[in-house]
Structures are given as structure tokens and as C-alpha cells.
C-alpha positions in Angstrom: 36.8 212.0 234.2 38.2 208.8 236.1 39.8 205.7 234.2 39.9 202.2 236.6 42.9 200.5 235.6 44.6 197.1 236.5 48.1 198.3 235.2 49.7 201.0 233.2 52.8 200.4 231.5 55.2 203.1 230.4 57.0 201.2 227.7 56.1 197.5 226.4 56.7 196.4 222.8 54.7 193.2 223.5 50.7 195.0 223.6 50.8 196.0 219.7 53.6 197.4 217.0 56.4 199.0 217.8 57.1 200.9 221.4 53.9 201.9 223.1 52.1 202.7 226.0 50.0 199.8 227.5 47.0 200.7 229.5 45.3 197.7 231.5 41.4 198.6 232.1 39.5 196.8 235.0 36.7 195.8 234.7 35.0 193.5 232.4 30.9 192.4 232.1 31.6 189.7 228.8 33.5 187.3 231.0 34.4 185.2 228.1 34.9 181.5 228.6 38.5 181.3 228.9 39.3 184.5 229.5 43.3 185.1 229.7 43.0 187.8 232.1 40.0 186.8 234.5 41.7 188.9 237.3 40.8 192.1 235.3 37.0 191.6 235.6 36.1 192.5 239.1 34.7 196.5 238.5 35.9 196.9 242.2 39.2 196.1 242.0 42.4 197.8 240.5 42.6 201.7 241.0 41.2 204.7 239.4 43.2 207.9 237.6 41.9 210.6 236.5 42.7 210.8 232.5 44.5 214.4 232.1 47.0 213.0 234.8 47.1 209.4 232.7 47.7 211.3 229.7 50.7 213.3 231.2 52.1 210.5 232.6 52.1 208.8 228.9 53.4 212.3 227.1 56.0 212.6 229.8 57.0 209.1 229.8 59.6 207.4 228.1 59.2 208.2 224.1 56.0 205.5 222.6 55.1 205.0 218.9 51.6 204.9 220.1 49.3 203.7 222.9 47.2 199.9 223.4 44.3 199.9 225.2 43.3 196.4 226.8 41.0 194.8 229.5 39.4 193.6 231.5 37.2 195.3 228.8 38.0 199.3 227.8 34.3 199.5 226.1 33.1 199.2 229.2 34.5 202.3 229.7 34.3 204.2 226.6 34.3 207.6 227.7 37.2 207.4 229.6 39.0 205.9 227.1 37.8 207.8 224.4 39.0 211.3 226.2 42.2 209.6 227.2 42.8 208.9 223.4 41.7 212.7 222.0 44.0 213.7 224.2 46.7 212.2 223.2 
């Protein structure tokens, strides 16, 4: 299975508690009036992984307290997102 990101960060402690993972989804169909991160919407843009090679890049990375998922809009790709998270 394929996830279409806009960014992946190894290490952040800005996206959620403590030291996580951050992983950017592209792709959005809300569009929500004032939207911080319009540039995440377009379905065509970013890049796609495949989620077992996502997930090792987050188990081999740099040590995380956990993992944020945010958008663009991750629902919109639930699936993904939810096998990227058994995963892990």
C-alpha cells in the first residue's frame, strides 16, 4: 500500500508531545476557509511511499516517543494511515 506525502520528518517536537515522528499527508478534499497549509491539498502533488518502507524509515530513525499524523487531510487516506500506524 502507497502513502502520498508532502513531508516526513524524522524528529520534530513541535507536531504533538514529546519527540516524534511527523508525517505530512497530501492531499486534502475539506479545503477549510483559512486553511494553514493550502499547499497540502493538491491530490497530485507531493510524492508517494510505500508504508512498510515509511515505517522502517521511522523504526530506524532517530529514537521518537511516538508518531503525528497531519495534512493536507490523513482521513483521506485512512488505509494508508491506518496500516502505517499497526505497524508501528
Amino acid at each position: 500500500m502507497r502513502l502520498r506525502l508532502h513531508r516526513f520528518l524524522a524528529t520534530t517536537t513541535t507536531e504533538g508531545p514529546g519527540v516524534r515522528a511527523c508525517i505530512t499527508v497530501q492531499g486534502c478534499p475539506i479545503r477549510c476557509p483559512g486553511c494553514a497549509v493550502p499547499w497540502t491539498w493538491n491530490t497530485d502533488g507531493g510524492f508517494e511511499v510505500e508504508v512498510e518502507e515509511l515505517a522502517t524509515r521511522v523504526m530506524e530513525g532517530p529514537p521518537v516517543e511516538g508518531i503525528t499524523l497531519i495534512g493536507g487531510e490523513p482521513f483521506a487516506q485512512a488505509m494508508a494511515c491506518a496500516e502505517l500506524a499497526g505497524t508501528l
